[in-house]
Wavefront OBJ file of the C-alpha trace (Angstrom):
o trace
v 1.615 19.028 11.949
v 4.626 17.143 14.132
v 7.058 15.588 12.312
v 5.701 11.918 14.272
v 1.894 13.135 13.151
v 3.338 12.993 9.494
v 5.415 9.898 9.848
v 2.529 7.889 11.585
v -0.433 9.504 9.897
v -3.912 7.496 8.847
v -5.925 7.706 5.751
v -9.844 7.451 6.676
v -12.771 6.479 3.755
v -15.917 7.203 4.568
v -18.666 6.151 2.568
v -21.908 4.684 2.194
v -21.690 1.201 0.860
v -25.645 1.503 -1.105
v -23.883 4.787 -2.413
v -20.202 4.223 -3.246
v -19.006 0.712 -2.595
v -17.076 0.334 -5.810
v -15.380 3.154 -5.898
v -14.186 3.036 -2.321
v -12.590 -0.325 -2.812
v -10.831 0.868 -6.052
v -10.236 3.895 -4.350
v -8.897 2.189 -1.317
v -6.267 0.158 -3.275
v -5.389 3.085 -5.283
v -4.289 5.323 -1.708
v -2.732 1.899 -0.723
v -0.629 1.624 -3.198
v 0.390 5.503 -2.819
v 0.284 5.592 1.003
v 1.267 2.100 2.247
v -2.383 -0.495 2.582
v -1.626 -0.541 6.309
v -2.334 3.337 6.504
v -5.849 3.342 4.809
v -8.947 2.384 6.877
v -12.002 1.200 5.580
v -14.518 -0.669 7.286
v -15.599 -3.380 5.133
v -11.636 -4.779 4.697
v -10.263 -2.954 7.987
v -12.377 -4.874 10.840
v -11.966 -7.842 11.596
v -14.568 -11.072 12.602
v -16.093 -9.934 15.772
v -14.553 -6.735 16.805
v -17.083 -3.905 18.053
v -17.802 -2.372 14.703
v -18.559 1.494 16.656
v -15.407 1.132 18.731
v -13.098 0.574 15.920
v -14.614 3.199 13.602
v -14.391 5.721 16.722
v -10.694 4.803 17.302
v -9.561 4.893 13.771
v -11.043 7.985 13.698
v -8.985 9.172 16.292
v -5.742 8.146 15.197
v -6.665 9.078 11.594
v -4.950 12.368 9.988
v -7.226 12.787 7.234
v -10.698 11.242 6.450
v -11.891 11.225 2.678
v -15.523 11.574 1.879
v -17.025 9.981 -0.745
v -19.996 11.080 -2.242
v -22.057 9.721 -4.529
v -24.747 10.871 -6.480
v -27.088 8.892 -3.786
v -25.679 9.891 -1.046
v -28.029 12.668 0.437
v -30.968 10.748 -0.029
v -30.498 6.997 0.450
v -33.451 6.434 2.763
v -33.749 4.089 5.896
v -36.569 1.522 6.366
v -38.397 4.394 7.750
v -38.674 6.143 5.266
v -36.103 8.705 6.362
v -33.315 10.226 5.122
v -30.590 7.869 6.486
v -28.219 11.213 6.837
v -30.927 12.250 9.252
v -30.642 9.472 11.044
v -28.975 9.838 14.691
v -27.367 6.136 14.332
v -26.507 6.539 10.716
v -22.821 5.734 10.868
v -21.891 7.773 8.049
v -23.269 11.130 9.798
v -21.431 10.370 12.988
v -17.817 9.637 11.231
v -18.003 12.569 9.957
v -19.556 13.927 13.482
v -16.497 12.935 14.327
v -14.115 14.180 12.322
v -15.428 17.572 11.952
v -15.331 17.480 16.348
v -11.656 16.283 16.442
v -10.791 19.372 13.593
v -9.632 16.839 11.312
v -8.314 17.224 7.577
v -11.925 16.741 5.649
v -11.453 16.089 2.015
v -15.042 15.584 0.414
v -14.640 13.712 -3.152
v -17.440 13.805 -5.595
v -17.872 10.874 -7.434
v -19.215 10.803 -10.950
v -20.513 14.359 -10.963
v -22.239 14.017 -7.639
v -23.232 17.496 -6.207
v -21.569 18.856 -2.937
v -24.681 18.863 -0.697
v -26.075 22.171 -0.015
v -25.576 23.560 3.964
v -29.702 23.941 4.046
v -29.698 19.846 2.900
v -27.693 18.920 6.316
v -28.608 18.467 9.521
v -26.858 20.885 11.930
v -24.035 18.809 12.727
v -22.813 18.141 9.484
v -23.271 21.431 8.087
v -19.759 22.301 8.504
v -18.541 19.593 5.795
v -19.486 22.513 3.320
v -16.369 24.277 4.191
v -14.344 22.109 3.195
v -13.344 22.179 -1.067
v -14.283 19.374 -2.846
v -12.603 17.581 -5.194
v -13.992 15.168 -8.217
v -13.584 11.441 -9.417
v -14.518 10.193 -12.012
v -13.371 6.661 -13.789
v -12.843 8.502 -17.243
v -10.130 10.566 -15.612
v -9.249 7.760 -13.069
v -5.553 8.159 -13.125
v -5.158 12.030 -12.982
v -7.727 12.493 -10.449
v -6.711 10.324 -7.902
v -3.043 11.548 -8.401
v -4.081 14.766 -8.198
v -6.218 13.723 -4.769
v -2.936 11.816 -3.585
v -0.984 14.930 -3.553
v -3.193 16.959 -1.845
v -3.790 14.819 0.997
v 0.117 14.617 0.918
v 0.079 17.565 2.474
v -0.945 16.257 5.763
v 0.019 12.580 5.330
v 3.193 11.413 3.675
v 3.079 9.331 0.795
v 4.512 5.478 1.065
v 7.122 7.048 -1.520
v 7.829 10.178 0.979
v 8.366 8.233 4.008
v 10.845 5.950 1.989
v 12.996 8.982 0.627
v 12.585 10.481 4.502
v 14.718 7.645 5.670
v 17.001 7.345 3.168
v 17.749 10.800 3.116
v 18.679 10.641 6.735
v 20.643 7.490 6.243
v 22.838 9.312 3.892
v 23.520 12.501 5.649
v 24.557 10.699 8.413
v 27.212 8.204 6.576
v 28.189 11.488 4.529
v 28.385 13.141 7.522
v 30.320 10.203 9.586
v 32.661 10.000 6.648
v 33.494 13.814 6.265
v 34.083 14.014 9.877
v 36.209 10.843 10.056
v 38.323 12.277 7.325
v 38.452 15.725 8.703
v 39.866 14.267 11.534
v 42.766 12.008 10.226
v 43.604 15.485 8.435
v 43.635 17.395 10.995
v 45.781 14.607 13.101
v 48.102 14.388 10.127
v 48.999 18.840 10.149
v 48.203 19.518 13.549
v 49.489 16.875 15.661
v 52.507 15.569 13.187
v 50.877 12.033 13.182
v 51.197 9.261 10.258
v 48.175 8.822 8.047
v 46.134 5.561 9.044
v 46.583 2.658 6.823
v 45.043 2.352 3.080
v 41.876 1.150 4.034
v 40.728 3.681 6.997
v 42.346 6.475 4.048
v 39.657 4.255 1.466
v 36.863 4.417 4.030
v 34.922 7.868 3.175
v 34.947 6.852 -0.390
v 33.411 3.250 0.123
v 30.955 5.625 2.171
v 30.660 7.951 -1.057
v 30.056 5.283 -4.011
v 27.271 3.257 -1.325
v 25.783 6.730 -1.125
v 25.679 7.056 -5.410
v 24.445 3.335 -5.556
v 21.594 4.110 -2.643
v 20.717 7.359 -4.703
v 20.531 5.309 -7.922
v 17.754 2.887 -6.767
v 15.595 5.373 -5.774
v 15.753 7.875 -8.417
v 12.025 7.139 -10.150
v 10.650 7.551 -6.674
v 12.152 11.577 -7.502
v 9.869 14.328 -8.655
v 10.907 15.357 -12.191
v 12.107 18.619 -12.000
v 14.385 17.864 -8.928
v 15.585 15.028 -10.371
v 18.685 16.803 -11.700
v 19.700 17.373 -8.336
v 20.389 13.646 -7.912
v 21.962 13.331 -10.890
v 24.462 16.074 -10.151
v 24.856 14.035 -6.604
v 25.020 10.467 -8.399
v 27.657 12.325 -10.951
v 29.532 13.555 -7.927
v 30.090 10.907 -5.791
v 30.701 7.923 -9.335
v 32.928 10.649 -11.267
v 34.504 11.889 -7.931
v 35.667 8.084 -6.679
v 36.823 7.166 -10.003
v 38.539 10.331 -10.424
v 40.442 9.871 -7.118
v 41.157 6.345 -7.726
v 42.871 6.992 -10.891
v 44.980 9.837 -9.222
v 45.803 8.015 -6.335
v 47.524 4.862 -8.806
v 49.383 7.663 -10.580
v 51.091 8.967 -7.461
v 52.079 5.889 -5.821
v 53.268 4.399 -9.313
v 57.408 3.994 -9.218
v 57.486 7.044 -11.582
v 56.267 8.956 -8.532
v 55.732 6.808 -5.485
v 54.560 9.378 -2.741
v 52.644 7.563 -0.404
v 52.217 10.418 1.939
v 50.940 12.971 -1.262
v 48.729 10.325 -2.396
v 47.159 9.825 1.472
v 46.317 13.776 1.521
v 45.204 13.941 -2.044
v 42.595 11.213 -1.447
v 41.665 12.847 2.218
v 41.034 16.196 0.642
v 39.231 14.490 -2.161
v 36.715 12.698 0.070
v 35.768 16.241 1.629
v 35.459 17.554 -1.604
v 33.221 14.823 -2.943
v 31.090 14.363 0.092
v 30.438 18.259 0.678
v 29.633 17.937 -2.836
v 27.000 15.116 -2.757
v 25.629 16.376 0.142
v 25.037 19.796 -1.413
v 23.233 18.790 -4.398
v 20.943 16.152 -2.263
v 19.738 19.315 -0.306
v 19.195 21.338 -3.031
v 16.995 18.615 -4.469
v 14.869 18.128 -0.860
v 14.271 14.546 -1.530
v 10.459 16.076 -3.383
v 8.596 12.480 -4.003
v 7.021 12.091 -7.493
l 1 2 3 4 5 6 7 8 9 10 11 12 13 14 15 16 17 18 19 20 21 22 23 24 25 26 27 28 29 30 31 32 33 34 35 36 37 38 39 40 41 42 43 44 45 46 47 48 49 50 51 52 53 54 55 56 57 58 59 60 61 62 63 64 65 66 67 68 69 70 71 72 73 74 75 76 77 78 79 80 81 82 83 84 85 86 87 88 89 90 91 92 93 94 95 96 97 98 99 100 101 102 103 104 105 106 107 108 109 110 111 112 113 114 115 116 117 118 119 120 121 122 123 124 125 126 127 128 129 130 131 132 133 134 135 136 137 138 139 140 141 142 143 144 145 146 147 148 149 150 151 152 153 154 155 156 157 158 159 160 161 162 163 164 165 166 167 168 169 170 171 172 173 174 175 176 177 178 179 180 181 182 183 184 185 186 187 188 189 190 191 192 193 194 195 196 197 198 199 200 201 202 203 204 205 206 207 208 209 210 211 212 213 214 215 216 217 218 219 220 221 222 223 224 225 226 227 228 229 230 231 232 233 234 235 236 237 238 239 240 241 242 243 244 245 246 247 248 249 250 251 252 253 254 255 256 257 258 259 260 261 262 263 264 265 266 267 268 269 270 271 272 273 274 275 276 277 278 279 280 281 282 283 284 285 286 287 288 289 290 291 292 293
């Protein structure tokens, strides 16, 4: 999937209301609070007064990148007035979302809820029958927590979580102050050997490391948002960029004290220090790959 498909992507619950009501609204704040509420679709919240109920469904289906099916342990054979098997039914909406979705090759994730039974093929009409393909996965409100985690992270495979998106960005937003501020200080180096200039002033020479200690404070406030085992990673990046700044900061008052006072040594020292730190930082966030919780 495209990198805008992930970044963009919908979260579609179908259900029968007669069937699953309940569980779709908990469900639906559940996702929200995991995915973002503006990327979760259901009709009973998602439509507003007056809109064409079938021409909203049909484009939220189409800009959707995964639709959830719940089913319940009525869902195969909730009957119409008629008498008739509402899944039967030609303008049962439930059968044609999922019509739908099965037409457009959408991610299908069927969720049984409360033991409900994955229908057999032989129990669907023709153009459903493909939804047995597709694994199903259970729900039940005894294991409310863990399933729907567990359901989270598998549909996080083709849509980001809220928390995924969030680290996306910030990751990004880092790199590319790390990256400003290694390049910035390459280049006052290389200035400085190669073309017999003066340093800049104390604050451009104090620039990469203002860069640096943002980077640790950014990295801080969204280290529960980490999965645990890569955690460590942003520790050792945290670590690197606090302990690194301090470090220089101490050195750089020791050489321009009167018992040295080498402005010029302490300039470089600092310079080569920023590289050091920000290659550093930089290293450990990739090793880490921003994983979400």
């Amino acid at each position: 999937m495209s990198t805008k498909s992930k970044q963009t992507g919908k979260l579609f619950i179908s259900y029968r209301r007669a069937d699953a009501r309940g569980i779709a609204g908990r469900l639906g704040d559940t996702l929200g609070a995991y995915f973002g509420d503006e990327r979760v679709f259901r009709d009973i919240e998602s439509i507003e007064g007056g809109a064409d109920f079938g021409n909203v469904i049909e484009q939220n289906l189409q800009t959707a990148d995964a639709i959830i099916v719940l089913i319940g342990p009525d869902w195969l054979t909730l009957q119409n007035e008629k008498g008739q098997r509402r899944i039967d039914d030609p303008e049962d909406w439930v059968a044609q979302e999922i019509a739908v979705a099965i037409e457009l090759q959408k991610p299908i994730f069927p969720v049984l809820v409360e033991n409900a039974s994955m229908p057999r093929m032989e129990e669907l009409p023709d153009k459903l029958k493909p939804l047995t393909r597709y694994n199903a996965m259970s729900i039940s409100d005894d294991r409310w927590k863990t399933d729907v985690l567990r359901l989270g992270k598998i549909i996080s495979f083709d849509i980001p979580s809220a928390s995924e998106r969030k680290l996306h960005w910030i990751k990004l937003g880092i790199s590319f102050a790390l990256f400003v501020s290694l390049t910035l200080t390459a280049g006052i180096v290389t200035w400085k050997f190669m073309l017999g200039g003066e340093l800049f002033n104390k604050w451009v020479n104090s620039f990469p490391f203002i860069i640096i200690l943002s980077s640790s404070l950014l990295l801080l406030s969204i280290i529960n948002l980490i999965d645990e085992e890569r955690k460590r990673y942003i520790h050792a990046s945290i670590a690197s960029g606090a302990i690194g700044c301090l470090l220089f900061y101490i050195l750089s008052e020791i050489l321009k004290s009167d018992f040295i006072k080498n402005p010029g040594l302490e300039g470089m020292f600092g310079l080569f220090g920023a590289i050091m730190v920000g290659t550093l930082m930089l290293a450990f966030m990739n090793m880490s790959g921003f994983k979400a919780k």
